[in-house]
ROKETOR-450059 format. One record per atom (N, C-alpha, C): residue in one letter; x, y negated, z negated. Coordinates in steps of 0.1 Angstrom, whole numbers, plus 2048, in hexadecimal, padded with zeros to 3 digits. Example, Ala and Ser with C-alpha at 12.3 -4.5 7.8 and 13.67 -1.06 7.14 Angstrom:
# ROKETOR-450059
a8848397B2/a87B82D7B2/a8848217B2/s8808167B9/s88980B7B9/s8818007B1/
This chain:
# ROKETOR-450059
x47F60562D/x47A5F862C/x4805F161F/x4835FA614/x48B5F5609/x4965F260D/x49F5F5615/x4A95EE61A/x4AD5E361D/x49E5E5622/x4A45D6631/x49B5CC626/x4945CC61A/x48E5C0615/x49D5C160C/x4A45C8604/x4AE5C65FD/x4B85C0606/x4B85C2611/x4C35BD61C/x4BF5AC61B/x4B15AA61D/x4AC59C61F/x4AD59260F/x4AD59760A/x4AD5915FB/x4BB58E5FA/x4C25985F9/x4D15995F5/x4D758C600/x4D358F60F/x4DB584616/x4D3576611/x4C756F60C/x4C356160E/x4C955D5FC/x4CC56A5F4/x4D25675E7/x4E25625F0/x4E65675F5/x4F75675FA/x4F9558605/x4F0555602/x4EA543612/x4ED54861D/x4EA552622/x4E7554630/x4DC551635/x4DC54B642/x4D053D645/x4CA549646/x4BA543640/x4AE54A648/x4AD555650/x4AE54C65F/x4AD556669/x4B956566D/x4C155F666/x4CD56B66A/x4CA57365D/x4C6571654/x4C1579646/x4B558664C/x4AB57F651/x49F584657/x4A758E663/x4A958C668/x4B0593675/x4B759D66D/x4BF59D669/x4CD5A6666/x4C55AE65A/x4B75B0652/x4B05B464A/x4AC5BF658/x4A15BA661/x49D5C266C/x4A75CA674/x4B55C5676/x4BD5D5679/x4BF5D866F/x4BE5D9665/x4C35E565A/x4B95F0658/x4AA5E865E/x4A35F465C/x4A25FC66A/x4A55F4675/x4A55FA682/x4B060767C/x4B9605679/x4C460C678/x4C261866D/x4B9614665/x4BB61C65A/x4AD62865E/x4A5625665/x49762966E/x499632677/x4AA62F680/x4A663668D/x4A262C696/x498621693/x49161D69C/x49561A6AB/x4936186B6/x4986136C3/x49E6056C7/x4AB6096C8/x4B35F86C5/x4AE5F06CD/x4AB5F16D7/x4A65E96E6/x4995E16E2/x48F5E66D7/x4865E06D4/x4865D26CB/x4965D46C1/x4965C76BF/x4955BC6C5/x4A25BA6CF/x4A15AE6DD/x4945B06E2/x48C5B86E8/x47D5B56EC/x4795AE6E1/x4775B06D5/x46E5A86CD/x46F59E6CA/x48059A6CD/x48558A6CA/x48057C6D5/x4825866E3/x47C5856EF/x47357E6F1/x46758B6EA/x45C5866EB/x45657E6E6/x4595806D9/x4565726CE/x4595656D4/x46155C6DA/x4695546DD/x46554F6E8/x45D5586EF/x458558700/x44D5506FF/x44454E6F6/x43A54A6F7/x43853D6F5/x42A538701/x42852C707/x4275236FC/x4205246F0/x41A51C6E5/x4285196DB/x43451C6DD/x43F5186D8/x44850F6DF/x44350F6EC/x4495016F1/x4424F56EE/x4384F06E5/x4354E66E1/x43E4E66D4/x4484E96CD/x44D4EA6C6/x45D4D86C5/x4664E16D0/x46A4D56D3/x4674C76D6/x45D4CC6DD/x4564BD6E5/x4514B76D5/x44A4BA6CB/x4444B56C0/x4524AD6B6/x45E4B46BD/x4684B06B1/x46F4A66BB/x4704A66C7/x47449A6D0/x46E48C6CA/x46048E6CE/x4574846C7/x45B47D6BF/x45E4846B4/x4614806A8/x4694766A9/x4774806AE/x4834796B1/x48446B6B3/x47946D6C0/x47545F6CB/x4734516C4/x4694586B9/x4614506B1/x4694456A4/x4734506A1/x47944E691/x48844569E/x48B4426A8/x49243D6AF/x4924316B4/x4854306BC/x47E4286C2/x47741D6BE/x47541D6B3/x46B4116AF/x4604126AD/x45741F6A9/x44C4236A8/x44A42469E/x453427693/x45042F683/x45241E67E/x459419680/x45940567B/x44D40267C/x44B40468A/x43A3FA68A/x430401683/x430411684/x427416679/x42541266B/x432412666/x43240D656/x42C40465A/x42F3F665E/x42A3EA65E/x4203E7665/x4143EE666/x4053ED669/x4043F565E/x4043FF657/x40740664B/x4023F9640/x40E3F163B/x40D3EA636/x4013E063A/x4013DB644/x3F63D3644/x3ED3D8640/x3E83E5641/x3DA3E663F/x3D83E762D/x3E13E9625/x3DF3EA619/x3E93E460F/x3EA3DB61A/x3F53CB614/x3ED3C960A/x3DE3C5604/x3DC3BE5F8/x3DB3C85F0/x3DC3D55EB/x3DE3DB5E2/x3E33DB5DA/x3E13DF5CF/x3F03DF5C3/x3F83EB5C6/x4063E95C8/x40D3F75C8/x40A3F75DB/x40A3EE5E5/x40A3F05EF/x4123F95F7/x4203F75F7/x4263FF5FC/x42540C5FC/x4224105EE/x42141F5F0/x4134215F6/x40941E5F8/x3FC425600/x40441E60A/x40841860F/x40C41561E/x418423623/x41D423616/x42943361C/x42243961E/x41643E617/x40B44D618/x40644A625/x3FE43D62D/x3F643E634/x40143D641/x40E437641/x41643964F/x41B448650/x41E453642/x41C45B647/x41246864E/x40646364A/x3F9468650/x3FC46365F/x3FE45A65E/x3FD45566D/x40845D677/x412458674/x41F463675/x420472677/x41647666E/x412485671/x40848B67C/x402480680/x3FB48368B/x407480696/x41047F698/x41B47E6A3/x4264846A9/x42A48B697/x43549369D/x4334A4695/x42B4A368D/x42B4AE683/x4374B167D/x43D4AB67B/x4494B1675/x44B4AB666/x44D4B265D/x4494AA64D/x45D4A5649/x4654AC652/x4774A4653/x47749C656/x46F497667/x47348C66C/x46B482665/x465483660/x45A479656/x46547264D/x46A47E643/x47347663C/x48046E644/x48347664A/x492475650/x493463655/x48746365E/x482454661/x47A44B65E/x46C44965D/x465447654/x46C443644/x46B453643/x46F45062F/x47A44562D/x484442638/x493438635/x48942A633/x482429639/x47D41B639/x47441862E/x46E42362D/x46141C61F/x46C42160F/x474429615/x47E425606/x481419608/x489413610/x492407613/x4873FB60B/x47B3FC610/x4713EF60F/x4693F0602/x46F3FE5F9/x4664015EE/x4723FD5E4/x47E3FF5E1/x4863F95DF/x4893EB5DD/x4883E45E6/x48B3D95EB/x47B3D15E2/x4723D35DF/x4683D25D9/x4653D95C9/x4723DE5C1/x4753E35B4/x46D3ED5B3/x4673F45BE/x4634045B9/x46A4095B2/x4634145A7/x47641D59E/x4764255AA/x48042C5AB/x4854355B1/x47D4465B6/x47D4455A9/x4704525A8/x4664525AF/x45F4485AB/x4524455B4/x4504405C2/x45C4395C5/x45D43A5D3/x4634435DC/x46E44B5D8/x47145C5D9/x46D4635DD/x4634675D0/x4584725D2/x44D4705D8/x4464665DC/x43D4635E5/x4424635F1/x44F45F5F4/x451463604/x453470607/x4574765FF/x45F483608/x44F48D602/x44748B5F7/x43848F5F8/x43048F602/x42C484606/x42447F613/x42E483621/x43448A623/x43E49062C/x43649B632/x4314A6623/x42B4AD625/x41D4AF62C/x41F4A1635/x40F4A2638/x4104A3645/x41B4A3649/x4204A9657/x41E4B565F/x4224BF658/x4194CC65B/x40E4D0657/x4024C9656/x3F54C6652/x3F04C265E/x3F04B465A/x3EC4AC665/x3EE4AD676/x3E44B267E/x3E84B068A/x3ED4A9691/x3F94AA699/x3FE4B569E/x40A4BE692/x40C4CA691/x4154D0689/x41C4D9691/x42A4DC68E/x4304E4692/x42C4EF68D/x42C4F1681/x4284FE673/x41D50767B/x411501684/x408506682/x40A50B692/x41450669A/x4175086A9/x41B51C6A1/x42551869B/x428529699/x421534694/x41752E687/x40B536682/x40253A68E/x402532697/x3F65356A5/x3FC5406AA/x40B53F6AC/x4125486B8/x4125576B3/x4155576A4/x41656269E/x40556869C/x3FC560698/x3EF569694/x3E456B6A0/x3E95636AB/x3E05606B3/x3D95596B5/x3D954C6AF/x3D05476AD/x3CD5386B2/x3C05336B7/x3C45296C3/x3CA51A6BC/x3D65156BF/x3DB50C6BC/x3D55006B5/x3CC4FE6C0/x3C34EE6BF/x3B74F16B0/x3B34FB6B0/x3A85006AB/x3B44FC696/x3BE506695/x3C54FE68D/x3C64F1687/x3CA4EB694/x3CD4DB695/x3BE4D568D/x3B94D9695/x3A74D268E/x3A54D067E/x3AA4E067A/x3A34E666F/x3B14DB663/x3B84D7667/x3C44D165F/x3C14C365F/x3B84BD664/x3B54AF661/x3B24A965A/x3A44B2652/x39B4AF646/x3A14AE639/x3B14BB635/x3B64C162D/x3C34B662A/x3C54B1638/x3D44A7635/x3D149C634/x3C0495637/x3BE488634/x3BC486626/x3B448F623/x3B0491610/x3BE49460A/x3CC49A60D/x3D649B607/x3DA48F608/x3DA488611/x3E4479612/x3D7470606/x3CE476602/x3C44685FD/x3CE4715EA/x3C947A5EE/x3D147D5E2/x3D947A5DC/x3E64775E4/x3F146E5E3/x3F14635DF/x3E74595E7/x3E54515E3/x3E044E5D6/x3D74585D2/x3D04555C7/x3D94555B7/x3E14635B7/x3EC4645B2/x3F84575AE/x3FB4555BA/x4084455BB/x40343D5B4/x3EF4395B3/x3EA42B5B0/x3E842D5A1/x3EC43D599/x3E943C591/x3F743C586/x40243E58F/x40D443587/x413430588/x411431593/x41841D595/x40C41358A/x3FE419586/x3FC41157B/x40041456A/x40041E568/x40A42655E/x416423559/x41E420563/x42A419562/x42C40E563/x421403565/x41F3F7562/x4293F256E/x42C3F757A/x4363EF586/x4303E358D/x4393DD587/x4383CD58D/x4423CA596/x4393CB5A7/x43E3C85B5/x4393BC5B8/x4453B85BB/x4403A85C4/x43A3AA5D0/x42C3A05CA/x4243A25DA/x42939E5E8/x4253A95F0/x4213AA5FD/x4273A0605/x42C39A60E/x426391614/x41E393621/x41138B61F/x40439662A/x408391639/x40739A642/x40B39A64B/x3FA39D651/x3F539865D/x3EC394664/x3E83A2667/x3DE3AB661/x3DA3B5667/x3DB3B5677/x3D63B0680/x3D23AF68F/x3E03AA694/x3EE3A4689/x3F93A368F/x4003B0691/x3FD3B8685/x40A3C9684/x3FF3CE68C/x3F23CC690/x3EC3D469A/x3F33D76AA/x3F23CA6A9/x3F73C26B7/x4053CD6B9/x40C3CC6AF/x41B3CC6B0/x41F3DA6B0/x4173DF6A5/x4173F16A7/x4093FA6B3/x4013F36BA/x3FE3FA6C5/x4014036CD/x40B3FE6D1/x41040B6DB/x4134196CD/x4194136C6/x41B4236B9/x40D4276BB/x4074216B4/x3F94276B3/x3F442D6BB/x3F64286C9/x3ED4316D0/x3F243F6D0/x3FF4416D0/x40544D6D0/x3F845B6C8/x3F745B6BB/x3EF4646B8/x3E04656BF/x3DD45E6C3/x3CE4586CC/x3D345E6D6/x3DE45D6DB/x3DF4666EF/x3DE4766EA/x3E44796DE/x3EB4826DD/x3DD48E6DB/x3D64896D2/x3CF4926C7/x3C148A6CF/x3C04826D7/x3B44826E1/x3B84896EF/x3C048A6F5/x3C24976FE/x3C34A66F9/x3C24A86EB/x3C94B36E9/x3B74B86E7/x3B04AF6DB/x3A34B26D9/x3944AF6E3/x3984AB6EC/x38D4AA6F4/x3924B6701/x39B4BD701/x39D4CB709/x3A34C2713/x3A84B9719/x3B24B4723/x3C14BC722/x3C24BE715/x3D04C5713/x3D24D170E/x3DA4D770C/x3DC4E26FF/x3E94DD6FC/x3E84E26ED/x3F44E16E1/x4014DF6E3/x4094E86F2/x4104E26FF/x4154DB702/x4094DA70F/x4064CE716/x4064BD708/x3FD4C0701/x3FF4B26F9/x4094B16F1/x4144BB6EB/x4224B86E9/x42D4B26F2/x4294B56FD/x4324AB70B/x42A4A070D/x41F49E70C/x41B49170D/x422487703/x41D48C6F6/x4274846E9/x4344826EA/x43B4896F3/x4454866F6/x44C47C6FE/x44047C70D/x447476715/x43D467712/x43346A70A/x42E459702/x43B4506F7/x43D4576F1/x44444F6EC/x45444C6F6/x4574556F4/x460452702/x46644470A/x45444370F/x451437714/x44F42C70F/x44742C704/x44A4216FA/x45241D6F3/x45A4276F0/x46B4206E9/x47041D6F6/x474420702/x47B41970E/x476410712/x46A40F717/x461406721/x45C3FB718/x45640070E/x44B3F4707/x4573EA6F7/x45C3F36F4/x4643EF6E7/x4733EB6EC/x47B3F56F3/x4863F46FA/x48E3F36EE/x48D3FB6E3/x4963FC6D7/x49E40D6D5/x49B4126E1/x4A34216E7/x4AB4196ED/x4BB41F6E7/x4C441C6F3/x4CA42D6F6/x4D242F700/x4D843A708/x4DA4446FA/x4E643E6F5/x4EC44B6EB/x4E344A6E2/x4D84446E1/x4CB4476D1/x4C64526D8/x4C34526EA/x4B945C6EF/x4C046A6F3/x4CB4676F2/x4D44756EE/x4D347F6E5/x4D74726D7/x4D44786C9/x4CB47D6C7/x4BF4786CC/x4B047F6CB/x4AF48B6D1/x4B548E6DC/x4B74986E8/x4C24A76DA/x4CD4A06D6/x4D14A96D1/x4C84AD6C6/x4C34A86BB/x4C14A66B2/x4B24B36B3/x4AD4B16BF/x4A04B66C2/x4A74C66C3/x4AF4C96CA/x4B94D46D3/x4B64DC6C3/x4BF4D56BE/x4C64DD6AE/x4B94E06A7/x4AF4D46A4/x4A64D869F/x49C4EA6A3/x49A4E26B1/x4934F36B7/x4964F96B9/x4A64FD6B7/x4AF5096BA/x4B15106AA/x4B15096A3/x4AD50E693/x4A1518692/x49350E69B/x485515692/x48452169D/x48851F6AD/x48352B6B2/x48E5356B2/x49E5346A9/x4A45406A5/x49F54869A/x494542691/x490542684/x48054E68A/x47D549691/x47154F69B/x47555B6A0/x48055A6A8/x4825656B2/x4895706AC/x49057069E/x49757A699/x49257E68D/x48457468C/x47D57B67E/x470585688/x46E588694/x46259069D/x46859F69D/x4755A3699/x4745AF694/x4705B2687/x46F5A667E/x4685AC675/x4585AC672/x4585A767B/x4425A667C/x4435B4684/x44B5BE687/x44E5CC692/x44C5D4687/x4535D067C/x4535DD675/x44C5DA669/x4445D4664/x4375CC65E/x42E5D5664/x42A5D4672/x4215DC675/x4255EA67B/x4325ED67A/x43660067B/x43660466A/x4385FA665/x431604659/x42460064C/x41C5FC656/x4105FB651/x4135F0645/x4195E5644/x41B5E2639/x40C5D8633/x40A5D163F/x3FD5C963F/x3F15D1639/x3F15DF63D/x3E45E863A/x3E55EB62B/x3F45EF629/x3F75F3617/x3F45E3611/x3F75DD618/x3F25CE60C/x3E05CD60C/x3DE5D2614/x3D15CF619/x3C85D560D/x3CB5E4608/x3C75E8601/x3CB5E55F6/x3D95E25F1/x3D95DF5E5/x3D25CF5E2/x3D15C65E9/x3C95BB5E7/x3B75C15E7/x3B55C85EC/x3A85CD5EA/x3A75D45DE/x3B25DA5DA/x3B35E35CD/x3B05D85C3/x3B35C95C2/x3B05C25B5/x3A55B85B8/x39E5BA5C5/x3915B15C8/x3935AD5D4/x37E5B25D9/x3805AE5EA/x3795A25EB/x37A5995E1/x37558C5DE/x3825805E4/x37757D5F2/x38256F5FB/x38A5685ED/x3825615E7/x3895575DE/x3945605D6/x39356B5CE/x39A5725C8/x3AA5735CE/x3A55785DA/x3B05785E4/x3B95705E8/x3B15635EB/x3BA5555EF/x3C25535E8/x3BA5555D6/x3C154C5CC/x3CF5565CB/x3D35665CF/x3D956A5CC/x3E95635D6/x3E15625E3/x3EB55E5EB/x3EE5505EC/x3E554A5E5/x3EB5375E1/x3F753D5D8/x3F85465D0/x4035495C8/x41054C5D0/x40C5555D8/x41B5595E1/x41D54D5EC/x4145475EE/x41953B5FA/x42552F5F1/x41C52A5E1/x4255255DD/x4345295DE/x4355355D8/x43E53A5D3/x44A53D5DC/x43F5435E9/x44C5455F6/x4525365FB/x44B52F5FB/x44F51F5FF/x45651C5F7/x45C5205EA/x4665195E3/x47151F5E6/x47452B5EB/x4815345EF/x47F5355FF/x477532606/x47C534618/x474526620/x47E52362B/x47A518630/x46A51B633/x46251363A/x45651563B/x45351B646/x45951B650/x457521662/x45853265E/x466533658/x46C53F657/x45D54464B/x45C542642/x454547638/x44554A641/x43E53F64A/x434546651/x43754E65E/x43F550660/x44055C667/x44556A661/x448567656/x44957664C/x43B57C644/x43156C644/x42656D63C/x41B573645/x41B56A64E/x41056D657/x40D57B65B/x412586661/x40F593664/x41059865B/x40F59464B/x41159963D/x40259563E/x3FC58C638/x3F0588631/x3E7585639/x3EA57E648/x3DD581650/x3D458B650/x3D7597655/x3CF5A4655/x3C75A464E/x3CF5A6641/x3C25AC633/x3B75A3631/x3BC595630/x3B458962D/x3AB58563A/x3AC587643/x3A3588652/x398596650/x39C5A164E/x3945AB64A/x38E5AE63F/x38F5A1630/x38759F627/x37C59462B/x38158E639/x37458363C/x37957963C/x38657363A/x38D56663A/x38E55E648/x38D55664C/x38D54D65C/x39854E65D/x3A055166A/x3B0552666/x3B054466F/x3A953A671/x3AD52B673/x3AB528667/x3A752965A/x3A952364E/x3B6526649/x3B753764B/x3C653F648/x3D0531649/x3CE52F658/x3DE52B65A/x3DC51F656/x3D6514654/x3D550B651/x3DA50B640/x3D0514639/x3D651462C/x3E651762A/x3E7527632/x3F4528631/x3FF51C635/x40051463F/x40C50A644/x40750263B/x3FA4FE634/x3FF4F4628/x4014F8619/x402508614/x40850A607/x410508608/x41651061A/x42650F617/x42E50561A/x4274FB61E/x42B4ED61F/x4314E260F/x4284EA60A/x42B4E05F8/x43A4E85FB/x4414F1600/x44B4F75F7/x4584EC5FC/x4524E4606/x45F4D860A/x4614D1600/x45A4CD5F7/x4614C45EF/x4604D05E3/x4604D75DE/x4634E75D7/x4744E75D5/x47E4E85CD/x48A4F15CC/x4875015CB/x4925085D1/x49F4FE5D7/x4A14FC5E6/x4915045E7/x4985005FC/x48D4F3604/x4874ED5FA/x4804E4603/x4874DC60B/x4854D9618/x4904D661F/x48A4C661D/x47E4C061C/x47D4AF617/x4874AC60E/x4854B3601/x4914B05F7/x49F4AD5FA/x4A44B0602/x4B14B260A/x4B34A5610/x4A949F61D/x4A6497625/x4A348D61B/x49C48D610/x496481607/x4A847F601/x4B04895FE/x4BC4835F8/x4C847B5FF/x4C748360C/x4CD47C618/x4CB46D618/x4BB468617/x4B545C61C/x4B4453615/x4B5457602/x4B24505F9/x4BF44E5F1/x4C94565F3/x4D34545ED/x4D34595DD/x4CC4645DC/x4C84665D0/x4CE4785C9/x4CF47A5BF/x4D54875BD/x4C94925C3/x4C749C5C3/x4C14AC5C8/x4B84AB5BA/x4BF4AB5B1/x4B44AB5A1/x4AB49F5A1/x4B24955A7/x4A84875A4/x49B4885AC/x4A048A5B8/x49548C5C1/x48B4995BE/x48F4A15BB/x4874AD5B5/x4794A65A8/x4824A45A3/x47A4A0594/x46D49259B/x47248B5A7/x46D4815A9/x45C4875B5/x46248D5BD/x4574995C6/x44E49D5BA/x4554A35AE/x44C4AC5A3/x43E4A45A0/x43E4935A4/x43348C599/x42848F5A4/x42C4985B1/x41F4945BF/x41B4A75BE/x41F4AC5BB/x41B4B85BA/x4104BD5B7/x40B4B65AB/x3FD4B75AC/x3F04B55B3/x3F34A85B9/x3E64A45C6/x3E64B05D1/x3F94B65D2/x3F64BF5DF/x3EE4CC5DB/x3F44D15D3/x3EC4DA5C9/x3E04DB5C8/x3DD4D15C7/x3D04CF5C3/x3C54D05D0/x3CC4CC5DA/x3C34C85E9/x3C34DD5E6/x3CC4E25E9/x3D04F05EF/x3C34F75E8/x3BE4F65DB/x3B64F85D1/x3A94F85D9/x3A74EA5DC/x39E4E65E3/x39A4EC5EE/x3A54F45F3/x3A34FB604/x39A5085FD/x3A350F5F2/x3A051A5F2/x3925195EE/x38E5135E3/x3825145DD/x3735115EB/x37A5095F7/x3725065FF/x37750660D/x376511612/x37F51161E/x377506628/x369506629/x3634F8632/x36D4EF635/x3724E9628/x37E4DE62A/x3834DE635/x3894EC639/x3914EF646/x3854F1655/x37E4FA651/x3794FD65F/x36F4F6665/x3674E865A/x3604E365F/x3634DA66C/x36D4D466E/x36E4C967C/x3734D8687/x3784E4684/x37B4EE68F/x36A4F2698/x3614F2687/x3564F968F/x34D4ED697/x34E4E068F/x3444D8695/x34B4D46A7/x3584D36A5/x35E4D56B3/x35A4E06BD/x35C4E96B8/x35A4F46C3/x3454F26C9/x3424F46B9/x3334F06BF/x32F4E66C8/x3384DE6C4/x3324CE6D0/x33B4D16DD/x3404D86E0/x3484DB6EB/x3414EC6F1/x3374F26E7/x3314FA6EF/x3254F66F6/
């Protein structure tokens, strides 16, 4: 097992992507074991086979659809209406289109990638500094794999077992209070700095209604078939799909042929990334559990206290930390069959588990050096890797802070899962 973790270290120090790092870690110990070669491809197999990862692409289609189509435009700009008379409007209008936004596609890249181009453009264009309009976008990104629907939490389900939707629930409470966070944060750093934006000009609430309706309904179809049991996690990623779909063609008609290609490829590469990242990290959840590794942690976290909180706080430490060195997919499927167990058999809800887990490791997007927003925020903003770093750094605290919030009270999380289940028993 020392091998294949020196094998895994040594290749992600040397930039070997993720998933081929993880993989090529797991034959070295196949090899170095004995173990039965045939059982790696079964486990890649299996991993990969399963039903709750085909809502995966469909959720990054969406996106696609969305950030193409003319959906992410009309968002911002019902966005803005609703908190046009503010001071500092634009930015609670970036936080709240991406709340909104995160109920659509889960994705905290495509947020920036599309979304973020425009509320930079309009934050800018309105003498935001740089920083502050930066770091607020590619921050509020992060509210993507929170907010239902999430990709993050499609995988945490697949790997721990755990029912999808029940997830979905538990992430509502946790990403609305982080986006208020945000907000709260921006309205304090934009008076501090004394920024003087030229006001607004107010646009007719019931006009960006009008105009962004069809967007909006999108999360309403999506997250009302998914939570009143018409759908599963699925089934309501193809619906998001073939909804927007329809309203960039039919209702907007701002899809043309080669945009719905792009989207097509764009989606291809995207999910051919997370489920190689999936399918070649399931030999290592193999030998996780061939050599008891979960049980030895189990005890040694018992060895320094079988106190929930004790425990959490230990693993808020390692979620940080792993989210600053491995993308987020790949890191919960190395975490999960690591820390579920022990923390499930100290008494922990493992729907709070994954919830907490996909959002520590969620801060690590805007985190150096592998947050992959940071990247996307430089792509979109035109800005150096250090600028944008330093600019993410002023939102770190509200997220921080929410995560704090979970631990000290896990209710946060499970209260809309249980009051759901009860009104539905």
């Amino acid at each position: 097992m020392i091998a294949a973790a020196f094998t895994l270290a040594l290749a992600l120090v040397g930039g070997i992507p993720v998933a081929f790092a993880v993989g090529l870690a797991s034959l070295v110990f196949f090899w170095i074991s004995g173990a039965n070669f045939i059982v790696y491809p079964q486990q890649v197999i299996g991993q990969i086979s399963g039903l709750p990862l085909i809502a995966i692409p469909f959720f990054i289609l969406a996106g696609e659809l969305m950030n193409t189509g003319g959906i992410t435009s009309r968002i911002f700009g019902f966005a803005l209406a609703v908190v046009g008379r503010i001071p500092g409007a634009l930015g609670h209008a970036n936080v709240l289109a991406s709340m909104i936004f995160a109920g659509m596609s889960g994705s905290a890249v495509a947020d920036v990638a599309g979304l973020g181009r425009l509320e930079i453009k309009a934050m800018r264009e309105s003498h935001y500094p740089d920083d502050l309009s930066v770091g607020l976008t590619v921050s509020s990104a992060t509210l993507g794999p929170i907010i239902p629907p999430s990709i993050n939490m499609v995988i945490y389900g697949s790997i721990a077992g755990v029912p999808v939707g029940l997830l979905f629930m538990g992430g509502v409470l946790p990403g609305v209070l982080a986006g208020i966070a945000l907000m709260i944060t921006f309205a304090v750093l934009y008076r501090r700095r004394g920024v003087v934006a030229p006001v607004i000009v107010q646009v007719s609430l019931w006009r960006a209604f009008r105009s962004a309706f069809w967007a909006l309904m999108t999360p309403i179809v999506l997250l009302g078939a998914l939570f009143s049991g018409y759908a599963t996690p699925t089934e309501a990623a193809v619906l998001a799909s073939i909804y927007a779909a329809l309203v960039s063609v039919l209702v907007y008609r701002e899809i043309r042929p080669a945009q719905l290609l792009q989207a097509l490829t764009t989606t291809a590469v995207l999910s051919g990334s997370i489920l190689l990242i999936i399918g070649l990290s399931a030999p290592l959840g193999y030998i996780i559990a061939r050599q008891q590794i979960a049980a030895q942690l189990a005890e040694i976290l018992f060895a320094v206290s079988a106190e929930p909180f004790v425990l959490l706080a230990i693993v808020t430490l390692v979620l940080l930390v792993a989210g600053t060195f491995l993308e987020v997919s790949a890191a919960i499927i190395i975490l999960t069959p690591v820390l579920v167990p022990p923390l499930v058999a100290a008494g922990v809800d493992p729907v709070f588990l994954g919830v907490f887990i996909v959002y520590g490791l969620g801060i690590g997007l805007i985190t150096p050096p592998m947050g992959m927003c940071l990247f996307v925020g430089c792509q979109v903003s035109g800005l150096g890797f250090e600028q944008v770093v330093r600019a993410a750094a002023l939102f770190l605290v509200p997220l921080v802070a929410i995560l704090i919030l979970m631990m000290a009270w896990p209710g946060l999380v499970t209260l809309v899962p249980s009051l759901t289940y009860s009104a539905s028993s």
